[in-house]
Residue frames as qw, qx, qy, qz and C-alpha x, y, z in Angstrom:
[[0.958, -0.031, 0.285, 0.024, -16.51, 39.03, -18.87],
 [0.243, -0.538, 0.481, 0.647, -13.21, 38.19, -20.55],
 [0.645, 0.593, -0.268, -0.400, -13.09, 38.59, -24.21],
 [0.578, 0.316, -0.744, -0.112, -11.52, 34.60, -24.92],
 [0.820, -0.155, -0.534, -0.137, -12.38, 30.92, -23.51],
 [0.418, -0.749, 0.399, -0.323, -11.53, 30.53, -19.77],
 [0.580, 0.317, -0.734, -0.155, -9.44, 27.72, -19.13],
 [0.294, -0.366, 0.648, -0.600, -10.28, 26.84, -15.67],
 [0.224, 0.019, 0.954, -0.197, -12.80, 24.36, -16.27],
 [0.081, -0.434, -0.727, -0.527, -16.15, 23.17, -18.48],
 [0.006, 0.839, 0.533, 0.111, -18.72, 24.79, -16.35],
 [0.028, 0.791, -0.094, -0.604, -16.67, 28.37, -16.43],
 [0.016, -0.056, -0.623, -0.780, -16.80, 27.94, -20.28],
 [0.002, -0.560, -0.712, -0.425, -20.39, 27.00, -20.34],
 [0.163, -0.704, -0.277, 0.633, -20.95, 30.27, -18.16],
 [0.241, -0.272, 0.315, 0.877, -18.84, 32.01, -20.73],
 [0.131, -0.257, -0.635, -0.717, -21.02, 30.92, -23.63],
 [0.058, -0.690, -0.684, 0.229, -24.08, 31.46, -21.39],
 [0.532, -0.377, 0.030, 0.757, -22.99, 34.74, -21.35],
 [0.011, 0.198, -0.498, -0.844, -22.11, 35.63, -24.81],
 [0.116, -0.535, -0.780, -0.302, -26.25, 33.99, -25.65],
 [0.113, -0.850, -0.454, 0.240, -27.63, 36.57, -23.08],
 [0.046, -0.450, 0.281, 0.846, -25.15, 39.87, -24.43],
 [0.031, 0.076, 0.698, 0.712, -25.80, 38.45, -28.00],
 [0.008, -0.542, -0.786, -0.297, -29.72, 38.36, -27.36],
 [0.209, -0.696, -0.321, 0.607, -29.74, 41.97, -25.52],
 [0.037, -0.713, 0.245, 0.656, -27.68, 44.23, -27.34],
 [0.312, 0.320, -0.571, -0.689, -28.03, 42.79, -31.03],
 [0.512, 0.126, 0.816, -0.239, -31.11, 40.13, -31.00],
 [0.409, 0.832, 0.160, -0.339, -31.13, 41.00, -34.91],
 [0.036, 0.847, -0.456, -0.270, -27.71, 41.24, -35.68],
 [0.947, 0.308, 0.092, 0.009, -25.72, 39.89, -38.10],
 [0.670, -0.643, 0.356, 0.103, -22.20, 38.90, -38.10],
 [0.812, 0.498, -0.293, -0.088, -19.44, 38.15, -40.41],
 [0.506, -0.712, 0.486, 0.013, -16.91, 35.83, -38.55],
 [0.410, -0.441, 0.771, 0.206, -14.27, 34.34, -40.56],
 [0.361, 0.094, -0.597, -0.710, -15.99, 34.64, -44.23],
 [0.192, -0.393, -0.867, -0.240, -18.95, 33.48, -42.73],
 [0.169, -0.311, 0.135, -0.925, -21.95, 35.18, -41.89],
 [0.213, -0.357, -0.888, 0.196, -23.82, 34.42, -38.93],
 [0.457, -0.591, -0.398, -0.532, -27.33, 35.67, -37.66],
 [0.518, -0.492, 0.276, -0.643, -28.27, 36.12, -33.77],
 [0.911, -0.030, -0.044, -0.408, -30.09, 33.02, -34.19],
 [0.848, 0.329, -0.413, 0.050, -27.66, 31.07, -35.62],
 [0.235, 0.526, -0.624, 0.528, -24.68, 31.85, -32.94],
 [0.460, -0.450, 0.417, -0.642, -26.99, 31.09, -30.40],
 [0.966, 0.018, -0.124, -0.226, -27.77, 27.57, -31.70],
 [0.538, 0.529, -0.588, 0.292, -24.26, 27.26, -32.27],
 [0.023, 0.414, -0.737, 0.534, -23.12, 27.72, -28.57],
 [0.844, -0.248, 0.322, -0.351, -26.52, 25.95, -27.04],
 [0.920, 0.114, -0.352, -0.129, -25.27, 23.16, -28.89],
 [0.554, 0.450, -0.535, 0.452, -21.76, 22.99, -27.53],
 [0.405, -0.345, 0.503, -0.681, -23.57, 23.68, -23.88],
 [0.921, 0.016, 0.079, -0.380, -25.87, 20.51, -24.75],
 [0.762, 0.350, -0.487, 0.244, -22.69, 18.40, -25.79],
 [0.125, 0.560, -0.589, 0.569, -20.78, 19.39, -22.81],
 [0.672, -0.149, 0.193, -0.699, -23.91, 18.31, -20.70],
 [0.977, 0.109, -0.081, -0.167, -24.52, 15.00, -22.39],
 [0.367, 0.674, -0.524, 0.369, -20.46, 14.47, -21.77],
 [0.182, -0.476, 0.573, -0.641, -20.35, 14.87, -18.41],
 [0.804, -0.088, 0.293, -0.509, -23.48, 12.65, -17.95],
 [0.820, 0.352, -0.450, 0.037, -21.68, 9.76, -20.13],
 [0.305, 0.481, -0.643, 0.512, -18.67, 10.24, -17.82],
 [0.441, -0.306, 0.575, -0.617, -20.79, 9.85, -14.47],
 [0.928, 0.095, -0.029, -0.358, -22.80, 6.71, -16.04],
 [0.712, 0.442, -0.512, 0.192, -19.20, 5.24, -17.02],
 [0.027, 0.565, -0.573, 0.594, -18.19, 6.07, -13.63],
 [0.696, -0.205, 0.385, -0.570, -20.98, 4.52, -11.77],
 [0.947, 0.204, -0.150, -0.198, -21.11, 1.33, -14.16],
 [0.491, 0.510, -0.640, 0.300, -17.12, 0.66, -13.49],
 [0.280, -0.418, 0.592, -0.629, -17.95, 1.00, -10.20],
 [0.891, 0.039, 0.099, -0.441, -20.91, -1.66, -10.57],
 [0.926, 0.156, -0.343, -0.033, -18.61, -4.11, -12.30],
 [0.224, 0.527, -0.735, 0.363, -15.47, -3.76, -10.16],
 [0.724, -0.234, 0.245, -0.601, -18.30, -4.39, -7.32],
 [0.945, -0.003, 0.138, -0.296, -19.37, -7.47, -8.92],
 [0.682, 0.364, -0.616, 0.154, -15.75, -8.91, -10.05],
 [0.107, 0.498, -0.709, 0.487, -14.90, -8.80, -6.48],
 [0.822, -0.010, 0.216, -0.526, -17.96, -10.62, -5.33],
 [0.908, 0.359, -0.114, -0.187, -17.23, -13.17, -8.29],
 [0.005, -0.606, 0.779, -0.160, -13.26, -13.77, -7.72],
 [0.233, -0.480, 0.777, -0.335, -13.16, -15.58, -4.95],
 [0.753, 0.200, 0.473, -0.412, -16.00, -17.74, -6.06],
 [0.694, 0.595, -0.353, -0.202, -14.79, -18.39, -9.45],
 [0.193, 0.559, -0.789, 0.166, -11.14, -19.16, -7.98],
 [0.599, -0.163, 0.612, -0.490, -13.03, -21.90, -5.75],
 [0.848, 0.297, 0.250, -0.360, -14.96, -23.51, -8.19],
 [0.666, 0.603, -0.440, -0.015, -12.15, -23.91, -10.62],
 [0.111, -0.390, 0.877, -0.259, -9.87, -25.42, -7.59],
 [0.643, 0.133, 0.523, -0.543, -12.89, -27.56, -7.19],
 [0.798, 0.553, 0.061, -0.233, -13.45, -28.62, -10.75],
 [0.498, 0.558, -0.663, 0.047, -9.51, -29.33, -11.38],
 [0.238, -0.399, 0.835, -0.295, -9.29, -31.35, -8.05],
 [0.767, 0.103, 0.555, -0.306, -12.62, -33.60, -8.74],
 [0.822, 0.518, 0.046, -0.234, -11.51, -34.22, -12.65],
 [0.656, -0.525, 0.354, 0.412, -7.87, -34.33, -11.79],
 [0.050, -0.390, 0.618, 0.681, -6.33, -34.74, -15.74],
 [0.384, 0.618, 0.682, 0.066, -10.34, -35.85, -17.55],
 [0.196, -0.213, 0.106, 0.951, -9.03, -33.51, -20.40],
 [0.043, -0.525, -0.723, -0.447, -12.33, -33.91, -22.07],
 [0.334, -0.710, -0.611, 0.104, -14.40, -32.70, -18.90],
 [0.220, -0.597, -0.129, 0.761, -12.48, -29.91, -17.97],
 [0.141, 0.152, 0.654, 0.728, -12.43, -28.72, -21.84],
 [0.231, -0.510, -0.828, 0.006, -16.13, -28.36, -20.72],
 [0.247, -0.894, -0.184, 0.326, -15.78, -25.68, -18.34],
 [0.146, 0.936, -0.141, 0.289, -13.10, -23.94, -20.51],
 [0.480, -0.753, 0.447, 0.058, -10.28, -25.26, -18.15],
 [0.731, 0.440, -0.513, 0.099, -6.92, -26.89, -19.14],
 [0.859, -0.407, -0.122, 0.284, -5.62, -29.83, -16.69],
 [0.362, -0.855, 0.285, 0.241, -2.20, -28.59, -14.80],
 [0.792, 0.448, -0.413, 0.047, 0.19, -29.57, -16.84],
 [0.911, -0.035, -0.285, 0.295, 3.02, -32.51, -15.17],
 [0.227, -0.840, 0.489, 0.059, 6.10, -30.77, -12.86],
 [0.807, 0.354, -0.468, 0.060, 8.99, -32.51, -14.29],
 [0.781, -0.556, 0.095, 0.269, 11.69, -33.53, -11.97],
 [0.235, -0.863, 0.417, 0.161, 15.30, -32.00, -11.94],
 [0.788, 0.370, -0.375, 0.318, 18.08, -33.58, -13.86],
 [0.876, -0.292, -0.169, 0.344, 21.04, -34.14, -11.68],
 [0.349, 0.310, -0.022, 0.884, 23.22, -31.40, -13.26],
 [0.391, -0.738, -0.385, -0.393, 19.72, -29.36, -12.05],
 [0.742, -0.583, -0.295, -0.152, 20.35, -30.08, -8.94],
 [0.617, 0.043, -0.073, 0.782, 24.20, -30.10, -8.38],
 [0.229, 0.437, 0.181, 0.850, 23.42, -26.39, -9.80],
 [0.396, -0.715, -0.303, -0.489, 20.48, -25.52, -7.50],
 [0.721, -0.626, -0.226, 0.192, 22.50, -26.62, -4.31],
 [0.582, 0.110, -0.016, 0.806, 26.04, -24.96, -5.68],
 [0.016, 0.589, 0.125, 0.798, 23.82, -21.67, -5.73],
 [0.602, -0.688, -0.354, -0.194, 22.10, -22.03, -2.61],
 [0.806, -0.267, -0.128, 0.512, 25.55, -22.52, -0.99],
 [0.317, 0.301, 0.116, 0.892, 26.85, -19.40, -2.87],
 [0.319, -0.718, -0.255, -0.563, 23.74, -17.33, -1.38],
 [0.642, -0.738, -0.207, -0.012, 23.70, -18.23, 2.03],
 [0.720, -0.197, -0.115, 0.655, 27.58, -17.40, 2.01],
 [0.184, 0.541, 0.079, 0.817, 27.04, -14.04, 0.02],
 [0.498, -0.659, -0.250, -0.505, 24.36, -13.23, 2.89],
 [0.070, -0.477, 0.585, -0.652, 26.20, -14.26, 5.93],
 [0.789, -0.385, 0.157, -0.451, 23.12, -16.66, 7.26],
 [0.069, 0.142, -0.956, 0.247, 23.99, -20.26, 9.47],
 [0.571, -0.301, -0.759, 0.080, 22.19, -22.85, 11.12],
 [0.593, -0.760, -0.081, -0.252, 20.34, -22.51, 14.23],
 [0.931, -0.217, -0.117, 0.270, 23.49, -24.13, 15.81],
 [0.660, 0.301, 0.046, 0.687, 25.70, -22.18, 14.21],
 [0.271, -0.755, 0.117, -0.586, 24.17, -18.59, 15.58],
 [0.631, -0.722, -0.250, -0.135, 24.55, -20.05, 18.90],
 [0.811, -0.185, -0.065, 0.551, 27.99, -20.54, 18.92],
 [0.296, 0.407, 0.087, 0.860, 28.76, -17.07, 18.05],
 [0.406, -0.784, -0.439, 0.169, 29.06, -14.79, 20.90],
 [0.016, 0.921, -0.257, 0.291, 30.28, -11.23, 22.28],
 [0.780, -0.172, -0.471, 0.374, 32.80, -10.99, 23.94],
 [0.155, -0.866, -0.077, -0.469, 32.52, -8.40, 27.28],
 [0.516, 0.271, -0.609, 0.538, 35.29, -7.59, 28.77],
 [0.257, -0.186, -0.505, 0.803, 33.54, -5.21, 31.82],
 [0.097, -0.712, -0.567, -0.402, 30.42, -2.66, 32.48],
 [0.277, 0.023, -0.156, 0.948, 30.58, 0.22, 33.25],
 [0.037, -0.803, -0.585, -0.109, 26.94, 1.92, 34.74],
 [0.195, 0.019, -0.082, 0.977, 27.19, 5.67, 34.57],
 [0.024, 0.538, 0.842, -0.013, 24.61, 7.21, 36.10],
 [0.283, 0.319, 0.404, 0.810, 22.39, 9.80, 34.58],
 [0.217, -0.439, -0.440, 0.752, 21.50, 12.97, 36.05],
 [0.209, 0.891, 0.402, 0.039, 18.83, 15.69, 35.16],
 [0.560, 0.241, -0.093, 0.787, 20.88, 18.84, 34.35],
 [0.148, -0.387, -0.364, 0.834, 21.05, 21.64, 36.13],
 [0.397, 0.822, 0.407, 0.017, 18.40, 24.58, 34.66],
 [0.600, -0.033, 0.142, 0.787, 20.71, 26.58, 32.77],
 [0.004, 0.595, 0.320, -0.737, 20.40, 30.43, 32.92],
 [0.541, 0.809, 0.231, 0.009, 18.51, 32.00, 29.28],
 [0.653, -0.026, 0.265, 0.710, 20.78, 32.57, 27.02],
 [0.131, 0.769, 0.008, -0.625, 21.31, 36.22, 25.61],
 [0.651, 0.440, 0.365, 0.499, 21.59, 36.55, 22.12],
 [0.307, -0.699, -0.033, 0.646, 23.43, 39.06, 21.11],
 [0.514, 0.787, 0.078, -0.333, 23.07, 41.32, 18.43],
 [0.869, 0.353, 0.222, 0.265, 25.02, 40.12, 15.47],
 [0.276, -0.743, 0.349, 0.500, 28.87, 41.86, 14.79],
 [0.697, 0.710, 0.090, 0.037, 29.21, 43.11, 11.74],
 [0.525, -0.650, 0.153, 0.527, 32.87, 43.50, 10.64],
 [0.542, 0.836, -0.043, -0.073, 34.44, 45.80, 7.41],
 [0.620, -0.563, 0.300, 0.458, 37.60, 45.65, 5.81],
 [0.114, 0.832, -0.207, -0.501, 39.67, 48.26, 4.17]]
């Protein structure tokens, strides 16, 4: 086995440390250890790494519960949406601006569209005007009047070619100079 952590992935570590618990309980199921001014026992190293196998374990299983439960709620928002978004169209059309009632359900009435001031408006048509020129578009009318103009036509007609004989390739000319 190699002699440091594999990085490939959690279960080739928890192999690893599987591993180093069966070597460590063969060849020194006794032994004692001094790693890094501490001294460890058989025993002890082995607890050590089950633990860090049992963590990894209980990890993974968090991660698949989280996985499954996201899944459960995305489920059920998409279920709920469309039904929510109903009911609230529903509940702002039947109470219309009853700010009390909506308050109720947690909703605030739309609030008023003002109307356009004049300058507004001047401004909104000066741009529109400025767009449809930047862009090139017209009026239904206006496309029609705009036409080609073809002087003649010319039909050439188009023939299979002949099969043309394999080509040779020839070896490639090398050339040197003095």
């Amino acid at each position: 086995m190699t002699n440091s952590r594999p990085k490939s992935s959690k279960a080739a570590f928890v192999a690893f440390l599987q591993s180093m618990i069966d070597g460590l309980q063969k060849h020194s199921p006794n032994g004692q250890f001094t790693l890094g001014g501490t001294t460890f026992t058989t025993a002890s190293l082995v607890t050590l790494f089950e633990s860090v196998i049992t963590a990894m374990a209980s990890v993974t299983a968090a991660r698949a519960s989280t996985t499954d439960a996201v899944a459960a709620m995305n489920g059920a928002m998409a279920k709920a949406g469309p039904v929510y978004q109903s009911l609230k169209s529903n509940l702002l059309n039947t109470n219309g601006t009853a700010t009390s009632t909506l308050a109720d359900y947690g909703l605030e009435p739309p609030k008023a569209r003002t109307p356009m001031t004049s300058a507004e408006k001047t401004a909104a048509a000066a741009k529109a005007k400025a767009t449809r020129t930047a862009r090139g578009t017209t009026s239904k009318k206006a496309k029609l009047k705009v036409t080609g103009n073809v002087i003649g036509i010319t039909v050439t007609p188009i023939t299979a070619p002949a099969a043309a004989p394999p080509a040779v390739i020839a070896p490639p000319v090398t050339t040197t100079t003095k």
